[in-house]
Predicted model as a PDB file, atoms N, CA, C, CB and O in Angstrom, pLDDT in the B-factor column:
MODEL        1                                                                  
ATOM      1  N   UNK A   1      51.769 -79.059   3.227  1.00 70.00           N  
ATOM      2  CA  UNK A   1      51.723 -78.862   1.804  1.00 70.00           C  
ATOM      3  C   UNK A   1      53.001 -78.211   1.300  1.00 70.00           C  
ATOM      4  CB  UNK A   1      50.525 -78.029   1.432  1.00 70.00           C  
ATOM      5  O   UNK A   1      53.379 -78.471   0.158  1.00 70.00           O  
ATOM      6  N   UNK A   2      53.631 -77.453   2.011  1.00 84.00           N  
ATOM      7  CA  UNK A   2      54.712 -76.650   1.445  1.00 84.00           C  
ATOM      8  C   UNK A   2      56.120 -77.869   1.477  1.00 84.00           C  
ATOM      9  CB  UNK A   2      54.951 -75.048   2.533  1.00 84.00           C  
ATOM     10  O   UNK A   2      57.220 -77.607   0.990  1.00 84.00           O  
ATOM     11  N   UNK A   3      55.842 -78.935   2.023  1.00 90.00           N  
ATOM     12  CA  UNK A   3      57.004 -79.360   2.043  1.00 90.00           C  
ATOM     13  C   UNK A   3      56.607 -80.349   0.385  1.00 90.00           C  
ATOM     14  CB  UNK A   3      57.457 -80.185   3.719  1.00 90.00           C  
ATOM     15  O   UNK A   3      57.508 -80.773  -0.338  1.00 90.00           O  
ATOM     16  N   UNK A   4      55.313 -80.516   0.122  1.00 92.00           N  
ATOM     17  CA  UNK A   4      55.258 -80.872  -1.366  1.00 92.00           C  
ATOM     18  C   UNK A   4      55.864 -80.309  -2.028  1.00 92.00           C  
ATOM     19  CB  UNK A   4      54.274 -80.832  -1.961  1.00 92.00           C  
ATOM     20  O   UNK A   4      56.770 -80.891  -2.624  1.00 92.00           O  
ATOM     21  N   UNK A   5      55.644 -78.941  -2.222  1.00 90.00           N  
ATOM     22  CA  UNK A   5      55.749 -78.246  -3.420  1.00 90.00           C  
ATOM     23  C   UNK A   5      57.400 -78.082  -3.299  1.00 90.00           C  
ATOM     24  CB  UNK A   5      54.752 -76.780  -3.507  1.00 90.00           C  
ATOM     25  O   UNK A   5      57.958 -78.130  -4.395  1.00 90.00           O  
ATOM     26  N   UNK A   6      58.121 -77.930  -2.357  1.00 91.00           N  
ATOM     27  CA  UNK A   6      59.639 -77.931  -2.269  1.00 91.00           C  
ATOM     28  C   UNK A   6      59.787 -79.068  -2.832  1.00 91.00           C  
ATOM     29  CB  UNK A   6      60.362 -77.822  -0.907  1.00 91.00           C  
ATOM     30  O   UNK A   6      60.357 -78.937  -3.915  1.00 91.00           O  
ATOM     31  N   UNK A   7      59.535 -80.103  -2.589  1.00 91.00           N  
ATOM     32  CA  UNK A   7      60.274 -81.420  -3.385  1.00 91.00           C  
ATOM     33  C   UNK A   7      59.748 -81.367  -4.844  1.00 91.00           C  
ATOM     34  CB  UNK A   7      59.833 -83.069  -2.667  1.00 91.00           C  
ATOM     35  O   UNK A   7      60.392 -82.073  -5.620  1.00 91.00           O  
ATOM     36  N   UNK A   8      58.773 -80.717  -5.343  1.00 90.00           N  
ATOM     37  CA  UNK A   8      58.591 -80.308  -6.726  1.00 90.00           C  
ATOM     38  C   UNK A   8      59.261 -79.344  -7.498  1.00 90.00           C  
ATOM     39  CB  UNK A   8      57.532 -79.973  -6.831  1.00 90.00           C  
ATOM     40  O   UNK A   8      59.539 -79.328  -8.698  1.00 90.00           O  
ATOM     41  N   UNK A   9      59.474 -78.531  -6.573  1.00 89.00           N  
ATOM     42  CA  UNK A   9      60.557 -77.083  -6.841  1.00 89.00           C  
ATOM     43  C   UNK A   9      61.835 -77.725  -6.994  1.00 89.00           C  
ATOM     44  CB  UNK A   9      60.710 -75.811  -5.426  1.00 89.00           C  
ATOM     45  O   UNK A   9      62.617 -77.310  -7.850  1.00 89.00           O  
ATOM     46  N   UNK A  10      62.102 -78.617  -6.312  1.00 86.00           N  
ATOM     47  CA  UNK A  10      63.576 -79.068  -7.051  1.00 86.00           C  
ATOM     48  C   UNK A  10      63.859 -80.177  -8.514  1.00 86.00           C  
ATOM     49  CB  UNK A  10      64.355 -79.858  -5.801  1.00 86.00           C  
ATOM     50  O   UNK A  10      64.812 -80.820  -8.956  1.00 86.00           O  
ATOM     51  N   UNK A  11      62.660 -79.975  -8.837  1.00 78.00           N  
ATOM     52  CA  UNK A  11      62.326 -81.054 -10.046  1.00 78.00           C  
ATOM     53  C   UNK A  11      61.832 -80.219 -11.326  1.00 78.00           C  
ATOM     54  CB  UNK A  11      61.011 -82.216  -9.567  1.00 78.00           C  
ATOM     55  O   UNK A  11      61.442 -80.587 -12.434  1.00 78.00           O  
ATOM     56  N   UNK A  12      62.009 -78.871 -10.709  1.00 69.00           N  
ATOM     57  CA  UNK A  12      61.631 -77.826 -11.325  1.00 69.00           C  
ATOM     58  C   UNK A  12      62.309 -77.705 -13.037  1.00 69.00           C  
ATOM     59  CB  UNK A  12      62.050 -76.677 -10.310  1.00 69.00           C  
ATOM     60  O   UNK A  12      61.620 -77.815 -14.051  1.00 69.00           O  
ATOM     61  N   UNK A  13      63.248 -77.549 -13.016  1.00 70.00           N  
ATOM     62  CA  UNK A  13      63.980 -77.544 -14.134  1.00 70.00           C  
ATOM     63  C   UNK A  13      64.241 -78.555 -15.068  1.00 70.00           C  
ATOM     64  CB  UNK A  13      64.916 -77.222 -13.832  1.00 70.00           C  
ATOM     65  O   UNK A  13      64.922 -78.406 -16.083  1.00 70.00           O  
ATOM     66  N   UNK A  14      63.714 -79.537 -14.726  1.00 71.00           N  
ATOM     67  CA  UNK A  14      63.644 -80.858 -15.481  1.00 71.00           C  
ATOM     68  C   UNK A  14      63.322 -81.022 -16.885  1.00 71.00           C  
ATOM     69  CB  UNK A  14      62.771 -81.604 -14.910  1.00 71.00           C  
ATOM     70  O   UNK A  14      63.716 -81.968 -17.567  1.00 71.00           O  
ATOM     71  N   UNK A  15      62.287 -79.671 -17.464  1.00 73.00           N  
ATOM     72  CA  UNK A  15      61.613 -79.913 -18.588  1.00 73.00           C  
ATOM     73  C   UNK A  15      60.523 -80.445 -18.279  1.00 73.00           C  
ATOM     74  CB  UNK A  15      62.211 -80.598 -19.450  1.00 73.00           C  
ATOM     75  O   UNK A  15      59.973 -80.910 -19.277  1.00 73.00           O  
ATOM     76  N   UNK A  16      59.715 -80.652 -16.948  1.00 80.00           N  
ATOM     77  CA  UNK A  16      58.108 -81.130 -17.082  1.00 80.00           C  
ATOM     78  C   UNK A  16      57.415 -79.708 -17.701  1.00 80.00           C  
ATOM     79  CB  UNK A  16      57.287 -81.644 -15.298  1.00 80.00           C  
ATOM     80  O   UNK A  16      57.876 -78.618 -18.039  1.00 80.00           O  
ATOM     81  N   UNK A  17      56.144 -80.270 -17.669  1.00 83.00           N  
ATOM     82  CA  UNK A  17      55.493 -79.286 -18.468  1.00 83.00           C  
ATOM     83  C   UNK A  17      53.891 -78.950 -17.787  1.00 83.00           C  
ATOM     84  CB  UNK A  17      55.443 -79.913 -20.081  1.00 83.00           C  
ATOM     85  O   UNK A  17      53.152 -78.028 -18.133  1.00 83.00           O  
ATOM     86  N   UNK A  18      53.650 -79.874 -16.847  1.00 89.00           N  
ATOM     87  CA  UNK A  18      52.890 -79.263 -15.958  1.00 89.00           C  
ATOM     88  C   UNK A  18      53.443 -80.168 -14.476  1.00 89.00           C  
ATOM     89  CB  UNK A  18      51.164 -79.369 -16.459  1.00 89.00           C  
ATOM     90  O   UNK A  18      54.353 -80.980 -14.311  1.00 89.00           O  
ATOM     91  N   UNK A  19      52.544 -79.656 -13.666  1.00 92.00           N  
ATOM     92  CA  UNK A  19      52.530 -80.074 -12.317  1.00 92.00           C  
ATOM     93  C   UNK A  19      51.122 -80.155 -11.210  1.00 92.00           C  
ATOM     94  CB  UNK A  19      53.490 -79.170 -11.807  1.00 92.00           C  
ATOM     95  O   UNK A  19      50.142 -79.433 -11.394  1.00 92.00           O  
ATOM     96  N   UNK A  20      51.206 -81.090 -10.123  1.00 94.00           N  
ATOM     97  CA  UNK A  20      49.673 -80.655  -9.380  1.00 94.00           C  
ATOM     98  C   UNK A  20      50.502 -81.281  -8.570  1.00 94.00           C  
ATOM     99  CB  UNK A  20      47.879 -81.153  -9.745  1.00 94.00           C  
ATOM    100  O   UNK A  20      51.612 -81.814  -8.564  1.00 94.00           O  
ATOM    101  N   UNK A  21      49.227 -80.941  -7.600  1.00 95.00           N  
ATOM    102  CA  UNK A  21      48.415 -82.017  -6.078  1.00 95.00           C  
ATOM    103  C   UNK A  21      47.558 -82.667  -5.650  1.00 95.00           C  
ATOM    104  CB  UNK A  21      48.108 -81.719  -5.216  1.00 95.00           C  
ATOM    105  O   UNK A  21      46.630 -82.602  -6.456  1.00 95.00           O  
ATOM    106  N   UNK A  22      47.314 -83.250  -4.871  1.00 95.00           N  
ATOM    107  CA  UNK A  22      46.288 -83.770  -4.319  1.00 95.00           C  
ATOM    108  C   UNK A  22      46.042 -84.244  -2.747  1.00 95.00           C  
ATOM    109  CB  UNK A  22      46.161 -84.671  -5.065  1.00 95.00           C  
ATOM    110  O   UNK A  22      46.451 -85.217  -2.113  1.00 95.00           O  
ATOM    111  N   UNK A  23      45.447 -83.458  -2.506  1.00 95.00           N  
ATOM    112  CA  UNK A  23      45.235 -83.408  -0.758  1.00 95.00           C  
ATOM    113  C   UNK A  23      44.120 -83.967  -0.404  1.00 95.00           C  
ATOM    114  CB  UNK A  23      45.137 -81.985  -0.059  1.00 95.00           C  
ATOM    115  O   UNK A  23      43.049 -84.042  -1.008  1.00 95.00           O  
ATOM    116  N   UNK A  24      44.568 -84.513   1.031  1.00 94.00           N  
ATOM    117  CA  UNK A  24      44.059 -84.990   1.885  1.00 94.00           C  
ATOM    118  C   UNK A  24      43.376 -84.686   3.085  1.00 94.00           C  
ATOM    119  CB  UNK A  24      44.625 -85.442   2.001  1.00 94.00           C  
ATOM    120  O   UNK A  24      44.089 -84.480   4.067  1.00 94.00           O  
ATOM    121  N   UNK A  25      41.463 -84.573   3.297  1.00 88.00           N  
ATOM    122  CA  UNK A  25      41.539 -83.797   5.068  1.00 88.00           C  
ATOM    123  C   UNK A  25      40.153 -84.030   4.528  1.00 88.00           C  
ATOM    124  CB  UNK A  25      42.335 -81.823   5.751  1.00 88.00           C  
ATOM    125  O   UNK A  25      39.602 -83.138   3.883  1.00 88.00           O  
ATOM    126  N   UNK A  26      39.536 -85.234   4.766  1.00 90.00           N  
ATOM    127  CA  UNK A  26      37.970 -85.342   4.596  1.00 90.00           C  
ATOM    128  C   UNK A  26      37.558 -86.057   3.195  1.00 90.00           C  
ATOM    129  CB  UNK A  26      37.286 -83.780   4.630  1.00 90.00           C  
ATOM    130  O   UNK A  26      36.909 -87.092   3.039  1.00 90.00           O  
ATOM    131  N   UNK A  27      38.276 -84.975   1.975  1.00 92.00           N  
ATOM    132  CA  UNK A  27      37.825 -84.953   0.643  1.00 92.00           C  
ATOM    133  C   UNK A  27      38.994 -84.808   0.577  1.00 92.00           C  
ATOM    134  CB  UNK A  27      36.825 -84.093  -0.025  1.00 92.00           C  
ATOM    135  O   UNK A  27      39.741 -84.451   1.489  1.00 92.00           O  
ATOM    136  N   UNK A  28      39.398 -85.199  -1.028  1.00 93.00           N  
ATOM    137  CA  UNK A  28      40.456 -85.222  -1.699  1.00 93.00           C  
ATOM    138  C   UNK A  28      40.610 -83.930  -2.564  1.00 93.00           C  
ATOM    139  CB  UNK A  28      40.456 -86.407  -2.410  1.00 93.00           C  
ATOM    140  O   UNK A  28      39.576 -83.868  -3.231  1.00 93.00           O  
ATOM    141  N   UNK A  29      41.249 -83.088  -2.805  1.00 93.00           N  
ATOM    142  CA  UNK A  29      41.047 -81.774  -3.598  1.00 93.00           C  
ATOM    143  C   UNK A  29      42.482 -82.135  -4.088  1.00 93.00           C  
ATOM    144  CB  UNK A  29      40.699 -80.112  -2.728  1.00 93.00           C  
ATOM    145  O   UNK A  29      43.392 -82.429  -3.314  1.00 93.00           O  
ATOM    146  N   UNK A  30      42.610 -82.081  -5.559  1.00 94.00           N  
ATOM    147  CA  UNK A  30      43.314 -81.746  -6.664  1.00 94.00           C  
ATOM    148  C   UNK A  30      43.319 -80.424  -7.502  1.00 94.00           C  
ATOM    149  CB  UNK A  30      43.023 -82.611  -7.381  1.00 94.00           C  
ATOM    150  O   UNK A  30      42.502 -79.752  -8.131  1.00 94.00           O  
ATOM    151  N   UNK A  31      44.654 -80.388  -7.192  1.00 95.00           N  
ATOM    152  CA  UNK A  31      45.241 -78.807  -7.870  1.00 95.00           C  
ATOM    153  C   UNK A  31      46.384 -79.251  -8.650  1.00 95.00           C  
ATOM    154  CB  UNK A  31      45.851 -77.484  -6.628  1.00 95.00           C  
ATOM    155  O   UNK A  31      47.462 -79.752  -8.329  1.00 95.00           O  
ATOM    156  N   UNK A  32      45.655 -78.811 -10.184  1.00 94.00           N  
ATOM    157  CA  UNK A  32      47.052 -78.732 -11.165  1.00 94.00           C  
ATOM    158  C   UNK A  32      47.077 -77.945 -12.192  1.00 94.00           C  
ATOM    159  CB  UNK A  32      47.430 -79.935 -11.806  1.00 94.00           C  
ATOM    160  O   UNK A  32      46.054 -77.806 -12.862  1.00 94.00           O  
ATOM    161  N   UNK A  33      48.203 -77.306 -12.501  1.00 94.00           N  
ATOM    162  CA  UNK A  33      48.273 -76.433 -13.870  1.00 94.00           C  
ATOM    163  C   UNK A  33      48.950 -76.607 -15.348  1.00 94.00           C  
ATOM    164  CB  UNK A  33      48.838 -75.363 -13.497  1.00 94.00           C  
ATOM    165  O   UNK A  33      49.739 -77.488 -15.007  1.00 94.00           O  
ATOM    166  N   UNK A  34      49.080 -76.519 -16.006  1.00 90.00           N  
ATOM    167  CA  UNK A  34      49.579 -76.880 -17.006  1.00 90.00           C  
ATOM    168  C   UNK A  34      50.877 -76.003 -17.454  1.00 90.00           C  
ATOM    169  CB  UNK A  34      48.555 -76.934 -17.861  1.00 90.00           C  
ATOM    170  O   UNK A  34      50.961 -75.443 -18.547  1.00 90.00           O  
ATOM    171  N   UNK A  35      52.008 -75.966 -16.305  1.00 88.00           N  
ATOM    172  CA  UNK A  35      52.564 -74.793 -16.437  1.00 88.00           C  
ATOM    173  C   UNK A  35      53.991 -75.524 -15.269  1.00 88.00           C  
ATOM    174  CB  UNK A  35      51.367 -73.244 -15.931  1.00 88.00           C  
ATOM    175  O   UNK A  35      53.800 -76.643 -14.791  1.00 88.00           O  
ATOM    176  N   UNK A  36      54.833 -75.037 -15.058  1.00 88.00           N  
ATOM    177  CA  UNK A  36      55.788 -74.523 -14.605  1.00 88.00           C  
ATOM    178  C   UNK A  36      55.432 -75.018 -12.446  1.00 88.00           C  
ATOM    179  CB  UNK A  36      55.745 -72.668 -15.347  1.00 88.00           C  
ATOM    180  O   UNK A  36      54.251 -74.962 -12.103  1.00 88.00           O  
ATOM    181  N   UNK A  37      56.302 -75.350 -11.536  1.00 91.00           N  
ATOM    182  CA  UNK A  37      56.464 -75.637 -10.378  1.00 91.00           C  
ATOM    183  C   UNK A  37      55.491 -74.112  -9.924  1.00 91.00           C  
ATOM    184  CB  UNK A  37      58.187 -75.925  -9.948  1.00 91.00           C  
ATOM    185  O   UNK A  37      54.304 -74.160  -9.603  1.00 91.00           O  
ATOM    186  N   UNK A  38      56.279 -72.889  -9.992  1.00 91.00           N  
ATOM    187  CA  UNK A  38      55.837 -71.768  -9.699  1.00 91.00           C  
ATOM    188  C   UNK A  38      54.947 -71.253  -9.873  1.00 91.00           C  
ATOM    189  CB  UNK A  38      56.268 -71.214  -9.886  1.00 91.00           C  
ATOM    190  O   UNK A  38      54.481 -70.401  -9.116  1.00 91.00           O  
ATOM    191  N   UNK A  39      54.323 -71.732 -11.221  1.00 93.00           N  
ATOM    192  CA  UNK A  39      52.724 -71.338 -11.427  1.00 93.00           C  
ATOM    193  C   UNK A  39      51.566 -71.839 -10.302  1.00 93.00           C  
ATOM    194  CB  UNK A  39      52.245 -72.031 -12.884  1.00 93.00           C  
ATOM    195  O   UNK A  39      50.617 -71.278  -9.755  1.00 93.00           O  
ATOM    196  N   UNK A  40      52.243 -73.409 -10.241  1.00 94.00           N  
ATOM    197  CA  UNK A  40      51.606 -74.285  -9.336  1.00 94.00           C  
ATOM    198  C   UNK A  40      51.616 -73.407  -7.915  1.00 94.00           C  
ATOM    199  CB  UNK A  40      52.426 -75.789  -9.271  1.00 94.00           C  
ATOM    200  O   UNK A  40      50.505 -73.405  -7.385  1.00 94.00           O  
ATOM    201  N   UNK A  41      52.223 -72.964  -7.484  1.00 94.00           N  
ATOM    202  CA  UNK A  41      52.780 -72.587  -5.917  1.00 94.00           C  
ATOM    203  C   UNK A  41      51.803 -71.373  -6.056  1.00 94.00           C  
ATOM    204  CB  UNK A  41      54.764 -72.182  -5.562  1.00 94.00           C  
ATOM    205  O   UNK A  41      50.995 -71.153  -5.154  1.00 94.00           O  
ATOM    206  N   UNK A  42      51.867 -70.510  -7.267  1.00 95.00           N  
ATOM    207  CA  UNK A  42      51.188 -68.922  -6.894  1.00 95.00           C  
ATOM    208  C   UNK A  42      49.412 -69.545  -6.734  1.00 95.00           C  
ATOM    209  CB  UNK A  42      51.479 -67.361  -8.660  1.00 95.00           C  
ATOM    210  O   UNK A  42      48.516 -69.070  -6.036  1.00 95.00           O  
ATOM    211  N   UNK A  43      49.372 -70.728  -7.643  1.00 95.00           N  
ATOM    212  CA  UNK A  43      47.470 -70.734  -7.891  1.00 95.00           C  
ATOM    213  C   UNK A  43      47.404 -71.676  -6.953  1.00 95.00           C  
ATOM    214  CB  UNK A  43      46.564 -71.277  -9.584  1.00 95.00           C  
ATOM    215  O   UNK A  43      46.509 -72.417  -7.359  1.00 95.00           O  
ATOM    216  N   UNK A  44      47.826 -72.123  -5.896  1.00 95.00           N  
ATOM    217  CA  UNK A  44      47.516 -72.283  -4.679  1.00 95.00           C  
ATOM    218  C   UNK A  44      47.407 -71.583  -3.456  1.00 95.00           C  
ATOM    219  CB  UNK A  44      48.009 -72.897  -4.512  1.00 95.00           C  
ATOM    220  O   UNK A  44      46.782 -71.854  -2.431  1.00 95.00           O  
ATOM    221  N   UNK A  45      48.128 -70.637  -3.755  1.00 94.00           N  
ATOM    222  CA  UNK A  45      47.476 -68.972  -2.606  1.00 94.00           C  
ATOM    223  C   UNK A  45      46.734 -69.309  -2.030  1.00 94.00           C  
ATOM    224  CB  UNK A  45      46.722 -67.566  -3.113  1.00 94.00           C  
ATOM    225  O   UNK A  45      46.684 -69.963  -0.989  1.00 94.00           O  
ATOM    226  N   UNK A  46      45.475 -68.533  -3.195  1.00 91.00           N  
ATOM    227  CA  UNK A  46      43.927 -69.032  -2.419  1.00 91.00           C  
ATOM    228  C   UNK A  46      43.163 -69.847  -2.614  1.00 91.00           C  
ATOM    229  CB  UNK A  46      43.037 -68.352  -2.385  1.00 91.00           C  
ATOM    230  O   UNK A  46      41.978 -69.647  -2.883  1.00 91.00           O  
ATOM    231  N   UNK A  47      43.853 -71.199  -2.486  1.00 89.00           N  
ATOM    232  CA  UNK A  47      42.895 -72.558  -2.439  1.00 89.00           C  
ATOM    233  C   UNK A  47      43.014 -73.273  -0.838  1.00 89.00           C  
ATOM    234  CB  UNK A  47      43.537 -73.841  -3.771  1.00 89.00           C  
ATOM    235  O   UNK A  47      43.826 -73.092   0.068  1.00 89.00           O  
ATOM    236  N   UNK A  48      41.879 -74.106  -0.952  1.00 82.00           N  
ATOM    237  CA  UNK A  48      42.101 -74.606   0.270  1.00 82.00           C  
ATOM    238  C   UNK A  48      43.134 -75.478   0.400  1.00 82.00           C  
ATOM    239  CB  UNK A  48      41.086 -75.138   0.705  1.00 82.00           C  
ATOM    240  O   UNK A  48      42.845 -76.536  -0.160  1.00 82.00           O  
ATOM    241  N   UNK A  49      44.626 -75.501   1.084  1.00 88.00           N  
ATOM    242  CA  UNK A  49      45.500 -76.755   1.120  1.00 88.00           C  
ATOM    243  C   UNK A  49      46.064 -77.099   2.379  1.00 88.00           C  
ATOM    244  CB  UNK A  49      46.605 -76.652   0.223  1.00 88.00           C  
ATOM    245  O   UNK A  49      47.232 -77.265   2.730  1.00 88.00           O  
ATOM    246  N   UNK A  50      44.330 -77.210   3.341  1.00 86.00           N  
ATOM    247  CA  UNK A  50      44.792 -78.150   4.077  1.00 86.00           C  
ATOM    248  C   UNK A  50      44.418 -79.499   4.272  1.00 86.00           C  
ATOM    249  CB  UNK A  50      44.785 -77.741   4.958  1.00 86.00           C  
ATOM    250  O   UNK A  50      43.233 -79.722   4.025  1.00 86.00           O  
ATOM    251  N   UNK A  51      45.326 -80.786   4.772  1.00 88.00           N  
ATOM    252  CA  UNK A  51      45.764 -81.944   4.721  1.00 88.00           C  
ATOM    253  C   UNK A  51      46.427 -82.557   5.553  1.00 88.00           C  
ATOM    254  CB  UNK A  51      46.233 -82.037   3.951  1.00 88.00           C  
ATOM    255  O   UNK A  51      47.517 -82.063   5.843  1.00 88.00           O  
ATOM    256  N   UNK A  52      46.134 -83.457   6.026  1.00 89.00           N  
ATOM    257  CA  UNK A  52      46.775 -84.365   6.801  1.00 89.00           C  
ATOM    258  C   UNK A  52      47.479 -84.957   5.561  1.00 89.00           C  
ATOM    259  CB  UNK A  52      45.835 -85.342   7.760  1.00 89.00           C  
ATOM    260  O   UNK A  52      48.687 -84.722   5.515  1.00 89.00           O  
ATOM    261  N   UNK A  53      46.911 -85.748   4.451  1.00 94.00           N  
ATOM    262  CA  UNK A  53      47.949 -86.458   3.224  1.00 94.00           C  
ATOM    263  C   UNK A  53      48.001 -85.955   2.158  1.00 94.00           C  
ATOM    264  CB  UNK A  53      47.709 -87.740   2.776  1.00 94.00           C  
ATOM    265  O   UNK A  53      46.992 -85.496   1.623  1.00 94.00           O  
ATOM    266  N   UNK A  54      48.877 -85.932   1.749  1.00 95.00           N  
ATOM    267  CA  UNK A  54      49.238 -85.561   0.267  1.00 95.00           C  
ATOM    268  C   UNK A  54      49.930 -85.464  -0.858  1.00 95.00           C  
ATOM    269  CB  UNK A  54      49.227 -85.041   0.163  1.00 95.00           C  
ATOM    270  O   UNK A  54      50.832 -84.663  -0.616  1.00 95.00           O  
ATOM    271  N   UNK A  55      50.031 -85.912  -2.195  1.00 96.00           N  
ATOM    272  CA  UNK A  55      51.474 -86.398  -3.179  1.00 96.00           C  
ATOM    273  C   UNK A  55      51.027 -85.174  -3.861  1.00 96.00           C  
ATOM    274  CB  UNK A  55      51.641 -88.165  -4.271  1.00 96.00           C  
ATOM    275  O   UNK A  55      50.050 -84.473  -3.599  1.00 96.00           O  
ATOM    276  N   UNK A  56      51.919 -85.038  -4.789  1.00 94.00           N  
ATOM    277  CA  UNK A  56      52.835 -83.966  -5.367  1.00 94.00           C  
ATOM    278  C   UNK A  56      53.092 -85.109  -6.997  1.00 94.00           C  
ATOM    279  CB  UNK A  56      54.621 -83.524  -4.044  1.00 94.00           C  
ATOM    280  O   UNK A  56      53.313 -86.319  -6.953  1.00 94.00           O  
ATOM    281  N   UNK A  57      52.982 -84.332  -8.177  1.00 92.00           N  
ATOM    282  CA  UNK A  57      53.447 -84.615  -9.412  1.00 92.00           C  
ATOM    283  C   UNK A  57      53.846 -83.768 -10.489  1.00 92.00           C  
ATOM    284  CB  UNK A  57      52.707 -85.239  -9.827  1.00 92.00           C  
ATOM    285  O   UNK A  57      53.339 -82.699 -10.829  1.00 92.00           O  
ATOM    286  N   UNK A  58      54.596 -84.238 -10.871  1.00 88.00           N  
ATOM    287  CA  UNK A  58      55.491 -83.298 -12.431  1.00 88.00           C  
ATOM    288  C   UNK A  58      54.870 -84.245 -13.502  1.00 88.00           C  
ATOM    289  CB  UNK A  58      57.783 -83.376 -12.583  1.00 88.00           C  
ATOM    290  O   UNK A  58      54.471 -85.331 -13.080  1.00 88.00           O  
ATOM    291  N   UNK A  59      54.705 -83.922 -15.122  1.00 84.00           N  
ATOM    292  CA  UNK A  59      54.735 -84.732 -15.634  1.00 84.00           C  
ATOM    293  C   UNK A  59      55.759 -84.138 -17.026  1.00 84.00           C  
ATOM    294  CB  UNK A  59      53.365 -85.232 -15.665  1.00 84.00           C  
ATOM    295  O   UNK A  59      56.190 -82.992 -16.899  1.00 84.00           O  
ATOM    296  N   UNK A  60      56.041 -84.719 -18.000  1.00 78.00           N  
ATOM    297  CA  UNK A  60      56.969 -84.460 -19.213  1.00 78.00           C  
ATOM    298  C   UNK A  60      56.207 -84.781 -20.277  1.00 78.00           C  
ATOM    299  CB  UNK A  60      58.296 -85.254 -19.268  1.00 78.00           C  
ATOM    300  O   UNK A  60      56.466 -85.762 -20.974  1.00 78.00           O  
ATOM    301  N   UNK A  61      55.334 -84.091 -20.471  1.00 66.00           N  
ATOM    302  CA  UNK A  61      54.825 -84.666 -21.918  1.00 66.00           C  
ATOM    303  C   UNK A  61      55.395 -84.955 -23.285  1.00 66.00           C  
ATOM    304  CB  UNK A  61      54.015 -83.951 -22.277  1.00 66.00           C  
ATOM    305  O   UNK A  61      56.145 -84.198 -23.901  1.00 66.00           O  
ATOM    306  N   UNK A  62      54.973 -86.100 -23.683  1.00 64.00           N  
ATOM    307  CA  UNK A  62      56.122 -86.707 -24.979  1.00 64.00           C  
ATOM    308  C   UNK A  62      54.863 -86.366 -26.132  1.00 64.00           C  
ATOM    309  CB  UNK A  62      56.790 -88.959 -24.876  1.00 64.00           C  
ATOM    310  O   UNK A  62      55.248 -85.960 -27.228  1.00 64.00           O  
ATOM    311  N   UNK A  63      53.453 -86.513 -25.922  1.00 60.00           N  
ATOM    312  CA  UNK A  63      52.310 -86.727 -26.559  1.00 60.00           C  
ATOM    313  C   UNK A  63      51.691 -85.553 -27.257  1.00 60.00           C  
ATOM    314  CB  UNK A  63      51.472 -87.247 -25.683  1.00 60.00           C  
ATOM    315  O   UNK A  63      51.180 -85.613 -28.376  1.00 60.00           O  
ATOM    316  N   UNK A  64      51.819 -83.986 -26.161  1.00 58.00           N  
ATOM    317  CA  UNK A  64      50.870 -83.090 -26.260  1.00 58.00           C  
ATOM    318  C   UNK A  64      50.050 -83.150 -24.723  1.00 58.00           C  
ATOM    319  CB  UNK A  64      49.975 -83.446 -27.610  1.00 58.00           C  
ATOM    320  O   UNK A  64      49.718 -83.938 -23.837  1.00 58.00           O  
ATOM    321  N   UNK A  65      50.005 -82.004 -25.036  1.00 58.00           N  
ATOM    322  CA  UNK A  65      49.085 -81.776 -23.850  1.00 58.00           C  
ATOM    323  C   UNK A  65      47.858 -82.939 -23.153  1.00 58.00           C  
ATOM    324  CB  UNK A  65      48.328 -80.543 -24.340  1.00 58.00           C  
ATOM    325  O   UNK A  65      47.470 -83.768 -23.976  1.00 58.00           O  
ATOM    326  N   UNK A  66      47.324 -83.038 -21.926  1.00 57.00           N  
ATOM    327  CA  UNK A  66      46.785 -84.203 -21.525  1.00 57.00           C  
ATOM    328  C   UNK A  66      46.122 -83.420 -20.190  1.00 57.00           C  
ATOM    329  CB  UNK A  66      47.926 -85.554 -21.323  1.00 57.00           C  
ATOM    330  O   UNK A  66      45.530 -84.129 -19.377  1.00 57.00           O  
ATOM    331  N   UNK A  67      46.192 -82.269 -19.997  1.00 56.00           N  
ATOM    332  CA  UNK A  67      45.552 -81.942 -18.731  1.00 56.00           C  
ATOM    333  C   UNK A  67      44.348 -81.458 -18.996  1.00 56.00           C  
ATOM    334  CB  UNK A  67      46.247 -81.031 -17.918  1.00 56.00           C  
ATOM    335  O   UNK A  67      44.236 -80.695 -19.956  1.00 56.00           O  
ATOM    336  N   UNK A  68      43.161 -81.810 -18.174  1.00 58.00           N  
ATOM    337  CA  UNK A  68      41.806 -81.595 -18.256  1.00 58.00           C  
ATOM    338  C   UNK A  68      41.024 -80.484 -17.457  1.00 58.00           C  
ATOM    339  CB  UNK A  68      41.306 -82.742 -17.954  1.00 58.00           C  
ATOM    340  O   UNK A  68      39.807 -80.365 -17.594  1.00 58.00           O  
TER     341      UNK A  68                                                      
ENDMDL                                                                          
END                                                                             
């Protein structure tokens, strides 16, 4: 998982406006915040993130907010 969030951390500054995950190991568990690479990284502490698979996303909202 940490090698996700590094390839997100460098996408960091881009102007997205939120970010998540979604892991892999049985069940699929999605983690996302509506915030900043780093927000993402601290509110995964204490979640479960382990995985055999898993992608990583930024998004840029043009619309307004869209996270649920």
């Amino acid at each position: 998982m940490s090698d996700l969030i590094k390839g997100l951390e460098r996408l960091d500054n881009r102007g997205y406006d939120s970010a998540g995950v979604a892991l892999l190991n049985g069940n699929i568990h999605v983690y996302k915040v509506a915030d900043k690479v780093s927000v993402l990284k601290n509110y995964l502490k204490d979640k479960d993130c382990k995985g055999t698979i898993g992608i990583g996303h930024t998004r840029w909202a043009t619309h307004g907010s869209q996270i649920r």
